[in-house]
gemmi code that builds the backbone of each chain (N, CA, C; Angstrom):
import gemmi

chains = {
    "A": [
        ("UNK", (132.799, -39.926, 136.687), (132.399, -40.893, 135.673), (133.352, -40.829, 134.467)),
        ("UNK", (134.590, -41.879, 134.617), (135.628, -41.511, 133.630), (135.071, -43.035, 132.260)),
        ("UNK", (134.911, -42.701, 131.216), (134.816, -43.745, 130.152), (136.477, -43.452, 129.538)),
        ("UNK", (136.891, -44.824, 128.737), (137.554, -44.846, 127.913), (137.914, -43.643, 126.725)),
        ("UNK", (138.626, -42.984, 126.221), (138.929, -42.217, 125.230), (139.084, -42.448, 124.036)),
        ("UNK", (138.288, -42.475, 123.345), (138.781, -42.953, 121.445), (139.393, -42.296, 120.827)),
        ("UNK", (140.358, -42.979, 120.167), (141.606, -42.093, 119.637), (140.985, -41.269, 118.497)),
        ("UNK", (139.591, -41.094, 118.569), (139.176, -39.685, 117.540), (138.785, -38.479, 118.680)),
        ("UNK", (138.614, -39.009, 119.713), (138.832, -37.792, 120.882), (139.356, -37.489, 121.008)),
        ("UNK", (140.862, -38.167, 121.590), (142.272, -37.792, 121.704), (142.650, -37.315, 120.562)),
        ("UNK", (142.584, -37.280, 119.519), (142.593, -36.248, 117.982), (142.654, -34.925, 118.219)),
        ("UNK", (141.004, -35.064, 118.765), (140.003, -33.772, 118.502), (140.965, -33.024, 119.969)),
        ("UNK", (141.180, -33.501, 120.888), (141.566, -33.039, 122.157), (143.063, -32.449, 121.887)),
        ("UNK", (144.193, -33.277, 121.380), (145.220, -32.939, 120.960), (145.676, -31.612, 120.107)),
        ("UNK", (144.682, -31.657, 118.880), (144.801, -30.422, 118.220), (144.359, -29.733, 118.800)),
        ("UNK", (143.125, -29.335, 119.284), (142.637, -28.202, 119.317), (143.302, -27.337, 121.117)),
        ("UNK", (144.146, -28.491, 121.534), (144.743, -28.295, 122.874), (143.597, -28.287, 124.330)),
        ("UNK", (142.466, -29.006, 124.157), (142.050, -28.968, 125.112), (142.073, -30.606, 126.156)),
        ("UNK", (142.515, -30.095, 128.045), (143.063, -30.643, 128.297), (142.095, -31.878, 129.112)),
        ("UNK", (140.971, -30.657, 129.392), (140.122, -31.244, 130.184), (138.870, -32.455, 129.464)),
        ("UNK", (137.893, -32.431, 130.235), (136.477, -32.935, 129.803), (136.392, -32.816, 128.055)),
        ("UNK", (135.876, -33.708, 127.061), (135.542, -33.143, 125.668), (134.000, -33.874, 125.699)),
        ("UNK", (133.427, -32.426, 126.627), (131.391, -33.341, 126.485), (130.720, -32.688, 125.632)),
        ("UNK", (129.411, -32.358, 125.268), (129.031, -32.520, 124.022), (129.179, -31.177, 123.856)),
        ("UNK", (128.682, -30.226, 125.276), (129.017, -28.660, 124.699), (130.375, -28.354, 123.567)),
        ("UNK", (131.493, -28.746, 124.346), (132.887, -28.587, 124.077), (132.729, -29.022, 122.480)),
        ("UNK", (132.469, -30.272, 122.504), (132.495, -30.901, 121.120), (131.466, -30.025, 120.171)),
        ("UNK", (130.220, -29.903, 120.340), (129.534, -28.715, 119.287), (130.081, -27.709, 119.268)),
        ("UNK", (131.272, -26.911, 120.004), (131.499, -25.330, 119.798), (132.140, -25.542, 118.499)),
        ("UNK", (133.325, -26.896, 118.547), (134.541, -27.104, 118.260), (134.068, -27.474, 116.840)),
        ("UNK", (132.934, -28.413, 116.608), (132.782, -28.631, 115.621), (132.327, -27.943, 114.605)),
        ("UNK", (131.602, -26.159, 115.096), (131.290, -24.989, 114.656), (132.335, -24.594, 114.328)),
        ("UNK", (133.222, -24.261, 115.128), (134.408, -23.442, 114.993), (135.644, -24.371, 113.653)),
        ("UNK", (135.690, -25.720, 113.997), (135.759, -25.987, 112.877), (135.655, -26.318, 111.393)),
        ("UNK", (134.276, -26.019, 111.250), (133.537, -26.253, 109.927), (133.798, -24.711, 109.726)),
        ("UNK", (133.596, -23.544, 110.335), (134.092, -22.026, 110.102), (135.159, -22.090, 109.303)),
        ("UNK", (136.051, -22.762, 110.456), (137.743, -22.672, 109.264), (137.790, -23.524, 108.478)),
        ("UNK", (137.193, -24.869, 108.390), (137.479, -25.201, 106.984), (136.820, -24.560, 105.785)),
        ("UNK", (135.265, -23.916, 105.927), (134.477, -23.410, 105.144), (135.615, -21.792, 104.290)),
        ("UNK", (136.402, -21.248, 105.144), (137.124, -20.026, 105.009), (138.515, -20.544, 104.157)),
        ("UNK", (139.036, -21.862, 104.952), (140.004, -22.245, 104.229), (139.822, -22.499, 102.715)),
        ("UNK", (138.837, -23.277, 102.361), (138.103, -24.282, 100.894), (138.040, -23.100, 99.910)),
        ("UNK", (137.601, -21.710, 100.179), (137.136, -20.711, 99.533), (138.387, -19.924, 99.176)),
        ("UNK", (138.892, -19.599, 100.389), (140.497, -19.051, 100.253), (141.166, -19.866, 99.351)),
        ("UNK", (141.528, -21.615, 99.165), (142.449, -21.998, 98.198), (141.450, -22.223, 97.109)),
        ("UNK", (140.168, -22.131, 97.022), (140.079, -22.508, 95.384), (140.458, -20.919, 94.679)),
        ("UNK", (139.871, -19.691, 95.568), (140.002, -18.547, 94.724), (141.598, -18.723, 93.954)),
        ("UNK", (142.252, -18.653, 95.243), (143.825, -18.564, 95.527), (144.480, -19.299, 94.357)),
        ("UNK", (143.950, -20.762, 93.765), (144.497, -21.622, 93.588), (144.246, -21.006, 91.621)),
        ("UNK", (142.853, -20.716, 91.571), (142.366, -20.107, 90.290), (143.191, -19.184, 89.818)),
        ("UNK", (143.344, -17.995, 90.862), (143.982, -16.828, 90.010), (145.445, -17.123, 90.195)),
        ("UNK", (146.180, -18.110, 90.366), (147.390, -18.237, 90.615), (147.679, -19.500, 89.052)),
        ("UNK", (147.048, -20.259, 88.825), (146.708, -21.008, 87.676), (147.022, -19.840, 86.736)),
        ("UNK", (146.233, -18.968, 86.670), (146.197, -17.638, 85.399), (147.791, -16.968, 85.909)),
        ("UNK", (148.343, -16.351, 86.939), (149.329, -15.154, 87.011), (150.358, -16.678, 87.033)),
        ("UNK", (150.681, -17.444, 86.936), (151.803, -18.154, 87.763), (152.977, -18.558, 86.271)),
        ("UNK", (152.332, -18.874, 85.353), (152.710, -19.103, 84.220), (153.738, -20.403, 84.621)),
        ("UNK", (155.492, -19.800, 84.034), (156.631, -20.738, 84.329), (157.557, -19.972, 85.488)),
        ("UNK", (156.849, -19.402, 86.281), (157.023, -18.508, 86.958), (157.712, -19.287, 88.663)),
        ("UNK", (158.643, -19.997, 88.640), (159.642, -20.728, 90.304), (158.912, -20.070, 90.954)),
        ("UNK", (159.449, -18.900, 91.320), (159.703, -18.146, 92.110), (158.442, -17.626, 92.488)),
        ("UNK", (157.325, -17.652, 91.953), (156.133, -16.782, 92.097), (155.470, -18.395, 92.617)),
        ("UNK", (155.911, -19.351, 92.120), (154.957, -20.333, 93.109), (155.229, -20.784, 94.437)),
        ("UNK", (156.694, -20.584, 94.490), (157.444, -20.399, 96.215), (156.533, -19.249, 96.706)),
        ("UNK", (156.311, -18.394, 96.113), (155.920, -17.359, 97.250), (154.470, -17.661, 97.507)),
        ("UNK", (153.447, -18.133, 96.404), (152.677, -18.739, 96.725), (152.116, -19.500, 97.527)),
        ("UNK", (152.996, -20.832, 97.599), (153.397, -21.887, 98.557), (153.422, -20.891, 100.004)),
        ("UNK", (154.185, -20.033, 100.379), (154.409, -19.308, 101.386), (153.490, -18.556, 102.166)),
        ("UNK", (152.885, -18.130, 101.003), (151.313, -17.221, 101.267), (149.890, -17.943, 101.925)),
        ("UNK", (150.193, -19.636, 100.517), (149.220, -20.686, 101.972), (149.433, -21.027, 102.961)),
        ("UNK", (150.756, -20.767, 103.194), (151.074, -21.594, 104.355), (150.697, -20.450, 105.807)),
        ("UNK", (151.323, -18.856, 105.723), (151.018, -18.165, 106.423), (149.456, -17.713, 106.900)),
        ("UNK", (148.359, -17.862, 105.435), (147.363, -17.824, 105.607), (146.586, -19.007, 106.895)),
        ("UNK", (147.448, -20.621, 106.416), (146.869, -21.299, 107.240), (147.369, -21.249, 108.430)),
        ("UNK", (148.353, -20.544, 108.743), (148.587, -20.583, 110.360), (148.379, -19.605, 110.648)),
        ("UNK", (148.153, -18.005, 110.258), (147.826, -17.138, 110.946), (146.408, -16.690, 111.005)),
        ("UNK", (145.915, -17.462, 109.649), (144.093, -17.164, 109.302), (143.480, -18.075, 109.750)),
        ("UNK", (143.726, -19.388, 109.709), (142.724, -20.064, 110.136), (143.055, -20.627, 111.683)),
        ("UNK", (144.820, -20.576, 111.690), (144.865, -20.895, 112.848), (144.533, -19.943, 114.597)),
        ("UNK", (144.532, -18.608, 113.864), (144.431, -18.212, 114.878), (142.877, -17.463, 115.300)),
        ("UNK", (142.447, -17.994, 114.075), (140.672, -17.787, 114.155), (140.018, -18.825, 115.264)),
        ("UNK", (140.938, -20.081, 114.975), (140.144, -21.140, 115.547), (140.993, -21.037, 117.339)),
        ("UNK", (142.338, -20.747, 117.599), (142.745, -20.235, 119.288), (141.718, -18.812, 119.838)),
        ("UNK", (141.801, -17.814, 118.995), (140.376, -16.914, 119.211), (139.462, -17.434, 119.831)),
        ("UNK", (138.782, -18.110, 118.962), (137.390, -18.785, 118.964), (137.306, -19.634, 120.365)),
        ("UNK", (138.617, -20.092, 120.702), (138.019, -21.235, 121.528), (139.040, -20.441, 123.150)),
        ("UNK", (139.034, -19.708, 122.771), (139.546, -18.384, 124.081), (138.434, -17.886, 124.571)),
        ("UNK", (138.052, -17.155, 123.383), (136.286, -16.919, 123.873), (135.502, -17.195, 124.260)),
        ("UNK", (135.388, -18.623, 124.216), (134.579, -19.441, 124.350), (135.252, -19.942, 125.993)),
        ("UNK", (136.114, -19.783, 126.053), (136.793, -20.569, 127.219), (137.016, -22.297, 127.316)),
        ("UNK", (136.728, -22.763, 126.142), (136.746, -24.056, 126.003), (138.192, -24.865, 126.635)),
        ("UNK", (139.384, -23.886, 126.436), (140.861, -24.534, 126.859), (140.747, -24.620, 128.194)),
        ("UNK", (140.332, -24.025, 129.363), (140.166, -23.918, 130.454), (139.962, -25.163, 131.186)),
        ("UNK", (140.680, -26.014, 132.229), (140.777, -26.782, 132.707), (140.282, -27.017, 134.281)),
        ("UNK", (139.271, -27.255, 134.614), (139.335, -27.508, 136.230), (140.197, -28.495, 136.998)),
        ("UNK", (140.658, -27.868, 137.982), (141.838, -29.058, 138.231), (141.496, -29.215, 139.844)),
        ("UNK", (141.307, -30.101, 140.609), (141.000, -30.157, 142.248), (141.740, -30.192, 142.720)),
        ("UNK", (142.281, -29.266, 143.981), (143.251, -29.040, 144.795), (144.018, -30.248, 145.029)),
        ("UNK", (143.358, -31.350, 144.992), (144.098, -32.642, 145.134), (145.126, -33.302, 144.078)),
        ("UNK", (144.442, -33.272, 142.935), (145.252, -33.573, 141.569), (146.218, -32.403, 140.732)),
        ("UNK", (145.742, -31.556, 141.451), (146.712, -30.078, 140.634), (148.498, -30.550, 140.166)),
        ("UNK", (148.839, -30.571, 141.511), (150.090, -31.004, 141.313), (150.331, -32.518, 140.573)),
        ("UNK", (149.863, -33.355, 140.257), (149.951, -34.718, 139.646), (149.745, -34.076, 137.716)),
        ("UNK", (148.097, -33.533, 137.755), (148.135, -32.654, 136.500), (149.321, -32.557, 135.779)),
        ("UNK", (149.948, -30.667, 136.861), (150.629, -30.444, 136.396), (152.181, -31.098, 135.626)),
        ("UNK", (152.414, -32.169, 136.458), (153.301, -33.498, 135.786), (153.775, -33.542, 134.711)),
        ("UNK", (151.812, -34.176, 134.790), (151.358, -34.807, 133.377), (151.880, -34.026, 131.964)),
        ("UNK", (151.435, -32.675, 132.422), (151.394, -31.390, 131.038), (153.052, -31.427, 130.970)),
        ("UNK", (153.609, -30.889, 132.157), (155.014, -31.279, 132.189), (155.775, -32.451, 130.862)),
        ("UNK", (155.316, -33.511, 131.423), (155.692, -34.734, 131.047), (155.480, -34.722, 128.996)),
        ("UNK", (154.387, -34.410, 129.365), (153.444, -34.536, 127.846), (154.437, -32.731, 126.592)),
        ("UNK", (154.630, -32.226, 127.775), (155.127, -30.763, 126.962), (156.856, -31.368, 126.378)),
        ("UNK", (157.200, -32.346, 127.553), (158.312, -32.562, 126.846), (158.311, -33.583, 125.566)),
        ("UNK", (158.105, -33.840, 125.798), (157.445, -35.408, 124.516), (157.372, -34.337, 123.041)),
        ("UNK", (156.434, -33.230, 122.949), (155.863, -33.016, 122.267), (156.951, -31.849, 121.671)),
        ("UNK", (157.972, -31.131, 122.644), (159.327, -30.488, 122.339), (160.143, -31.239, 121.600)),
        ("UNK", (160.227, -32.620, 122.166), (161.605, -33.582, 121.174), (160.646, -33.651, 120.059)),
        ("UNK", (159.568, -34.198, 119.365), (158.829, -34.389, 118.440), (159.042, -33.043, 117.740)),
        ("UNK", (158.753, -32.122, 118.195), (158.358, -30.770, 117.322), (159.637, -30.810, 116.859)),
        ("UNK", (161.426, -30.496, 117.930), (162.216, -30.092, 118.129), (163.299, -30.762, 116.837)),
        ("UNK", (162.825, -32.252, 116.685), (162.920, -33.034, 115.543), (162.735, -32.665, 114.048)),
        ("UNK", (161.552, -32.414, 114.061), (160.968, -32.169, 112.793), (161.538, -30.536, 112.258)),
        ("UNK", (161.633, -30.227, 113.296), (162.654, -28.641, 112.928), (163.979, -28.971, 112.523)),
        ("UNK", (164.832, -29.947, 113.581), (165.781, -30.105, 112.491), (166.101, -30.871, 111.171)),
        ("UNK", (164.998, -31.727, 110.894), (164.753, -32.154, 109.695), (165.050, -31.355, 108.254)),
        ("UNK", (163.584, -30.210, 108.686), (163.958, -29.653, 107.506), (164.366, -28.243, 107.483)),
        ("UNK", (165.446, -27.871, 108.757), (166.660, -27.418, 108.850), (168.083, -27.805, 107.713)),
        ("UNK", (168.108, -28.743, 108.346), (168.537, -29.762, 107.616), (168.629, -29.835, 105.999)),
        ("UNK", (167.494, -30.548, 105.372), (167.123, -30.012, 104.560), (167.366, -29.119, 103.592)),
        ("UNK", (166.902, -27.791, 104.541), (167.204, -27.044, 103.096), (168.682, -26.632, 103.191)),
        ("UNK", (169.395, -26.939, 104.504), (171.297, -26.697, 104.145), (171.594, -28.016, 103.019)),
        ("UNK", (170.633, -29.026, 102.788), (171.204, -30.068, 102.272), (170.980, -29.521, 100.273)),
        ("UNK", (169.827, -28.680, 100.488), (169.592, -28.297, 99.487), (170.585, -27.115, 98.435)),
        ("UNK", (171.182, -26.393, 99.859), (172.276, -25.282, 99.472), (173.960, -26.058, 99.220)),
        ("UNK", (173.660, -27.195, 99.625), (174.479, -27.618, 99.155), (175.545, -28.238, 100.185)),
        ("UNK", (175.458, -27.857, 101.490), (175.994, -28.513, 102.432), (176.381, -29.602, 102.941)),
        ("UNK", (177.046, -30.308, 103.527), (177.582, -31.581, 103.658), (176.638, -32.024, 104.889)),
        ("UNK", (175.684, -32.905, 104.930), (174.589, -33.566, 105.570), (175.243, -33.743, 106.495)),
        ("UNK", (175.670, -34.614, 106.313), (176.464, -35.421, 107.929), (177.212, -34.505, 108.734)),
        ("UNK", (177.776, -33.843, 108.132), (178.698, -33.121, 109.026), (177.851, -32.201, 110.178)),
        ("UNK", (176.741, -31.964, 109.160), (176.467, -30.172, 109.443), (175.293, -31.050, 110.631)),
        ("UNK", (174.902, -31.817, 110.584), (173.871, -32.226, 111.239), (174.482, -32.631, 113.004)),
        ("UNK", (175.954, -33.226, 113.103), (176.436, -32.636, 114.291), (177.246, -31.640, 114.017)),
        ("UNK", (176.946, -30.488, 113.773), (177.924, -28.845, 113.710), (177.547, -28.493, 115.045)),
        ("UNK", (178.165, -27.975, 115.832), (177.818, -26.711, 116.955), (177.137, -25.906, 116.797)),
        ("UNK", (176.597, -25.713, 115.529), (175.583, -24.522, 114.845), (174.048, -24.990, 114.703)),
        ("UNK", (174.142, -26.400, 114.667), (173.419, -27.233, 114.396), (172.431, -27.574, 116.004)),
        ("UNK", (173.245, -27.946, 116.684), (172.894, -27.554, 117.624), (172.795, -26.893, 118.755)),
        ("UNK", (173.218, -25.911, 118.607), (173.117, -24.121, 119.290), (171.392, -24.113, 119.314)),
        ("UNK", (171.345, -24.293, 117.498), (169.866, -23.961, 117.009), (168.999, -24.658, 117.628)),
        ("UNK", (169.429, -25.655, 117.458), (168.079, -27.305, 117.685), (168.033, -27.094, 119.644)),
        ("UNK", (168.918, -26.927, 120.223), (168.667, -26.662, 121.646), (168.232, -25.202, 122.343)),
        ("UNK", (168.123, -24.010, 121.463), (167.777, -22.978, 121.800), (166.293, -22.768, 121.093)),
        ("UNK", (165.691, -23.728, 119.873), (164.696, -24.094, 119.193), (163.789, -24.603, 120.632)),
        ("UNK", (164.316, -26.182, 121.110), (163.862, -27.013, 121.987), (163.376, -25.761, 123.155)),
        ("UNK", (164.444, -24.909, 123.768), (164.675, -24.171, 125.102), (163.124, -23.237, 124.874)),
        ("UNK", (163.068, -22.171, 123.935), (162.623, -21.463, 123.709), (160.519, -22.118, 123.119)),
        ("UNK", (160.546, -23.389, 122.768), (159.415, -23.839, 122.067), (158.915, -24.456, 123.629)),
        ("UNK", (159.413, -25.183, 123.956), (159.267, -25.967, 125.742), (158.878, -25.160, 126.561)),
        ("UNK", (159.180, -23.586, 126.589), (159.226, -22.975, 127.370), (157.584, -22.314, 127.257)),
        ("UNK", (157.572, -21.702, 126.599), (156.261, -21.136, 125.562), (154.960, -22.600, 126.306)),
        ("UNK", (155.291, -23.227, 125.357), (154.535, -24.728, 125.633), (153.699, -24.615, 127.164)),
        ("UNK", (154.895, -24.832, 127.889), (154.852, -25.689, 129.604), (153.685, -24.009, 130.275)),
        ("UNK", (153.990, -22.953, 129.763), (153.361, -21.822, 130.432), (152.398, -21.484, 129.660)),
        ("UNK", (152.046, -21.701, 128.728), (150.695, -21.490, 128.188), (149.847, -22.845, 128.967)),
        ("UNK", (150.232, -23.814, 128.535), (149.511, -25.262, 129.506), (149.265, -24.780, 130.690)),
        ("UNK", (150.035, -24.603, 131.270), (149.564, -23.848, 132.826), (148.869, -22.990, 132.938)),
        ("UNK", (149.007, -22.227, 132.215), (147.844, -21.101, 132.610), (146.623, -21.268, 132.082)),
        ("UNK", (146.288, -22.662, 131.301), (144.890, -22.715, 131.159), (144.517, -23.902, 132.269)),
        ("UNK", (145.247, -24.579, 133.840), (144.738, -24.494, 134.922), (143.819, -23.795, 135.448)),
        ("UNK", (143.272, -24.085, 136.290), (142.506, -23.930, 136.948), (141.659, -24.087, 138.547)),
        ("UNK", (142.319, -24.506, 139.364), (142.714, -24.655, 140.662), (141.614, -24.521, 141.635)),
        ("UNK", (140.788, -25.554, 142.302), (139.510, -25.169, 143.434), (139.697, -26.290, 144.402)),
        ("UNK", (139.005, -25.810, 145.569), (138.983, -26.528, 146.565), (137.967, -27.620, 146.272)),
        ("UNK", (138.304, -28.713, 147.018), (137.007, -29.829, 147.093), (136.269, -29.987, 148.057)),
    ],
    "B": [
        ("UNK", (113.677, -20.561, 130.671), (114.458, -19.968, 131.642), (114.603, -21.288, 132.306)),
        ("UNK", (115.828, -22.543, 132.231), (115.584, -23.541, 132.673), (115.804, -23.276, 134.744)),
        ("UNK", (115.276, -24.224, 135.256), (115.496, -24.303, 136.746), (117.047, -25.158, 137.069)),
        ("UNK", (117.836, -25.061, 136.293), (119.212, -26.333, 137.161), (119.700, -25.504, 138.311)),
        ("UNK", (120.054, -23.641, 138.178), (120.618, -23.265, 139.239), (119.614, -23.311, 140.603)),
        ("UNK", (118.433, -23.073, 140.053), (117.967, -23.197, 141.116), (117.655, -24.346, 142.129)),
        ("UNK", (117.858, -25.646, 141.444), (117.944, -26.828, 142.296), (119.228, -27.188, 142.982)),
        ("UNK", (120.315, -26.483, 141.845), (121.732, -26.634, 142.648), (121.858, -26.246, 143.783)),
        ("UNK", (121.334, -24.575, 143.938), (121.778, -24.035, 145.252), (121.433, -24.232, 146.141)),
        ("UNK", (120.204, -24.802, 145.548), (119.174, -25.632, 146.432), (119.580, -27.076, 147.579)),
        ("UNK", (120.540, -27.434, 146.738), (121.098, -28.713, 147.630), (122.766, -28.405, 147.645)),
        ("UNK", (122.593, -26.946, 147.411), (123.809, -26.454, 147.747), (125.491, -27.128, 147.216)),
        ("UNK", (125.131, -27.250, 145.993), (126.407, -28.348, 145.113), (126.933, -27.147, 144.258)),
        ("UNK", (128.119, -27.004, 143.975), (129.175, -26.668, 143.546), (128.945, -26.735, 141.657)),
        ("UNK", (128.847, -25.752, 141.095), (129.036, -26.016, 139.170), (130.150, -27.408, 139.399)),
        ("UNK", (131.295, -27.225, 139.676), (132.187, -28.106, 139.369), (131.781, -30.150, 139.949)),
        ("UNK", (131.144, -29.307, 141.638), (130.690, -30.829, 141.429), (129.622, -31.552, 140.665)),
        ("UNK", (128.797, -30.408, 140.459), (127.982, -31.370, 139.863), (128.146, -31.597, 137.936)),
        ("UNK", (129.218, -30.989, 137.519), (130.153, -30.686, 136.235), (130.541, -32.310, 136.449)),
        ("UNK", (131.259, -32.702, 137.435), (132.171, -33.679, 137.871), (131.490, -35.714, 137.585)),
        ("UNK", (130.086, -34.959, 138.897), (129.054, -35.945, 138.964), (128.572, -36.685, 137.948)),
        ("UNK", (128.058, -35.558, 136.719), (127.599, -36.043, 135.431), (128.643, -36.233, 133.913)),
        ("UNK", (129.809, -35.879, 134.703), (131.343, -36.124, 133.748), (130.980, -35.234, 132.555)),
        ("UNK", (130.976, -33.799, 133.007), (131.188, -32.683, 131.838), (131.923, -31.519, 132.292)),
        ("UNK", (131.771, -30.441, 131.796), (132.658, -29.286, 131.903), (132.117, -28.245, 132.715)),
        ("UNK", (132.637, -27.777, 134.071), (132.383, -26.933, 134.548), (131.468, -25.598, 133.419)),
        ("UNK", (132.089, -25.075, 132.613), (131.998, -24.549, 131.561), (130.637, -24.739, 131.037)),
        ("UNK", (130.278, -26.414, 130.908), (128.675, -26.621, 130.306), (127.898, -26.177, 131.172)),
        ("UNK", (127.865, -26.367, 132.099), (127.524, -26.706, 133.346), (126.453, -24.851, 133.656)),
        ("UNK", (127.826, -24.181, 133.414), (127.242, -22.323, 133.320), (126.699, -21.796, 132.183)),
        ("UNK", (126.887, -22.942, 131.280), (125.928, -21.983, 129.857), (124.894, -22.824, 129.766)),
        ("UNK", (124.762, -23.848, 130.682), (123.273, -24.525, 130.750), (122.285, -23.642, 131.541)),
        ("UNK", (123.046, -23.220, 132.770), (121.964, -22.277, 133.337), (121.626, -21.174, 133.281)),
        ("UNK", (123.021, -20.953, 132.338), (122.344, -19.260, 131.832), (121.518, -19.119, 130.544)),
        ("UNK", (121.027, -20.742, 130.360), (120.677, -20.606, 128.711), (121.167, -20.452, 127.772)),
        ("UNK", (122.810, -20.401, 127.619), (123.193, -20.035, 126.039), (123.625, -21.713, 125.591)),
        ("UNK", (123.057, -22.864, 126.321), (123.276, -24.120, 125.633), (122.583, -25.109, 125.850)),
        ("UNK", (121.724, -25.251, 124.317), (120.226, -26.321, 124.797), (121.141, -27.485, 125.001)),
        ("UNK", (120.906, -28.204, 126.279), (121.801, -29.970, 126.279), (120.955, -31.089, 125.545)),
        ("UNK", (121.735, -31.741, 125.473), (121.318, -33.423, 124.675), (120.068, -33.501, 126.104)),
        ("UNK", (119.183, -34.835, 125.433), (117.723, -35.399, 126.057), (119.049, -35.902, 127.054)),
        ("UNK", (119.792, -36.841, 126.548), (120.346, -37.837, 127.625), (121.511, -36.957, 128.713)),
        ("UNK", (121.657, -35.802, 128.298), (122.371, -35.120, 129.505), (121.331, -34.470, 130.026)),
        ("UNK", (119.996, -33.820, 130.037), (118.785, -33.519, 130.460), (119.012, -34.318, 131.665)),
        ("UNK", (119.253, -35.598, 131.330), (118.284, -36.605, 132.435), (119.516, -37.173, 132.826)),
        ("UNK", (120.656, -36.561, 133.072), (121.919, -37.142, 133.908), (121.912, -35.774, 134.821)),
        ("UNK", (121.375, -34.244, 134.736), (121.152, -33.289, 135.309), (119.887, -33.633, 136.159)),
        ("UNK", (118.767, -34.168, 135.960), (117.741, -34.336, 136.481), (117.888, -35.185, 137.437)),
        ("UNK", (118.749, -36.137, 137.296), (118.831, -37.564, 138.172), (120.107, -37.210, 139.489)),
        ("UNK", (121.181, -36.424, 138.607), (121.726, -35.556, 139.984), (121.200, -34.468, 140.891)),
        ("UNK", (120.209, -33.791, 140.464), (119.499, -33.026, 141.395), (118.440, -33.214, 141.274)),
        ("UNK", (118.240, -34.875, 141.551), (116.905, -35.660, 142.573), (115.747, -35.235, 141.704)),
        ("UNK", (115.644, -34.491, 140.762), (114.523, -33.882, 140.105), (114.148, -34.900, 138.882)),
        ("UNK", (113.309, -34.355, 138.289), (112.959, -34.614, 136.590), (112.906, -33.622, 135.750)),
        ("UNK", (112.719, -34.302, 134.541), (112.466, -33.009, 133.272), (111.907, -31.948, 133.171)),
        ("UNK", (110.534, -32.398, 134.093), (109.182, -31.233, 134.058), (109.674, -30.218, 134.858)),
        ("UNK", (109.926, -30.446, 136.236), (110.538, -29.621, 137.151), (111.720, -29.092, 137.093)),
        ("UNK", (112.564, -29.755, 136.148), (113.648, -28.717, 135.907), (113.599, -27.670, 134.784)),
        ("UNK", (113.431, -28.519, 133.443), (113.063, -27.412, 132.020), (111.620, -27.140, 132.108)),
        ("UNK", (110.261, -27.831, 132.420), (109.000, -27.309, 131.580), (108.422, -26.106, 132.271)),
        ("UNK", (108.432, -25.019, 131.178), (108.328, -23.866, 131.437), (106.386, -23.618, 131.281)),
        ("UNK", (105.986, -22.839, 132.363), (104.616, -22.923, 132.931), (103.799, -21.848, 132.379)),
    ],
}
model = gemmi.Model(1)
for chain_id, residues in chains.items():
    chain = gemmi.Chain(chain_id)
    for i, (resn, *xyz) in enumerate(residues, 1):
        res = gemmi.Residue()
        res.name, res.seqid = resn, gemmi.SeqId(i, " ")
        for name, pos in zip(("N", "CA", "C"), xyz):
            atom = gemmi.Atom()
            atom.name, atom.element = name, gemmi.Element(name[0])
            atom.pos, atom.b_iso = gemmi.Position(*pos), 0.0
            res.add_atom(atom)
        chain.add_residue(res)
    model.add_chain(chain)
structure = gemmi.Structure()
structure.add_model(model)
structure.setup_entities()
């Protein structure tokens, strides 16, 4: 019984990386698990945001590191509260029927590369960026050999990661 | 202590098919019968209607 997908499913499905079914179990864990991290996040930046108001003064350099500190918090605190959470839960876990396995796998294939040039992009953006900021010559440096050494061993190494984590939340049965 | 496993094995269907049948997650499917997930009224009665049963005979506890 396949219905249509609303692109607030495909949202919810996209981020949180799940590949399969999103029925109501899936959707209440997710929506726990995400009101958790935003509730942890909201508390973390107002404290954060307060006592940094008071120590920060005219202080660059202490608000770069700042800046740095939310940013690590949100990908290693909340982000990896909420891959935890939904490990545990087994929510990523995919059933796949001996018949469609190989078509699946394609798909993730197909979809892992898409999502390598996208990522692979935005890395050299603000790669980019901040050489543009040090002072570097944009154009040049953007086809350098250095430039892309990086951006294709970025792509090699992020694709790779990607395509084998996707797979291994397969799941494979007879029909 | 709801009855779904016991009607499953009963007509001898598969978590996944009948996961499949009512278009949910293998996954729901095992924390429905082990109890760690009360379902919606209207998935109640997409479980009831795949294993030929009803409400009373599957959840009402005696």
């Amino acid at each position: 019984m396949k219905t249509k997908e609303s692109f607030s499913t495909k949202s919810i499905k996209y981020f949180y990386g799940i590949d399969g079914e999103l029925d109501e179990y899936r959707r209440s864990e997710l929506n726990r698990i995400g009101n958790n991290a935003y509730m942890i996040l909201f508390y973390y930046l107002l404290i954060s945001t307060i006592v940094a108001e008071f120590v920060v003064g005219n202080s660059f350099r202490f608000l770069q590191n700042y800046l740095m500190l939310n940013l690590l918090f949100l990908i290693f605190g909340s982000g990896m509260y909420t891959v935890v959470a939904i490990h545990r839960l087994k929510l990523h876990i995919t059933d796949v029927s001996a018949m469609n396995y190989k078509s699946v796998r394609r798909m993730i294939l197909k979809r892992d590369i898409r999502r390598t040039v996208l990522v692979t992009i935005i890395y050299c953006i603000f790669f980019a960026m901040s050489m543009a900021r040090e002072g570097a010559n944009l154009a040049s440096f953007v086809f350098s050999p250095a430039m892309l050494i990086a951006a294709g061993s970025f792509a090699a190494i992020f694709g790779f990661i990607s395509l084998v984590i996707d797979y291994s939340h397969l799941r494979r049965y007879k029909d | 202590m709801n009855r779904v496993k016991e009607y499953r094995t009963e007509l001898k269907i598969s978590q996944i098919k009948l996961a499949s049948e009512i278009g949910v997650a293998r996954q729901t499917i095992n924390m429905i019968e082990n109890d760690k997930y009360n379902p919606s009224l209207d998935l109640c009665i997409k479980l009831a209607k795949a294993l030929g049963t009803d409400l009373n005979q599957l959840f009402w506890e005696e």
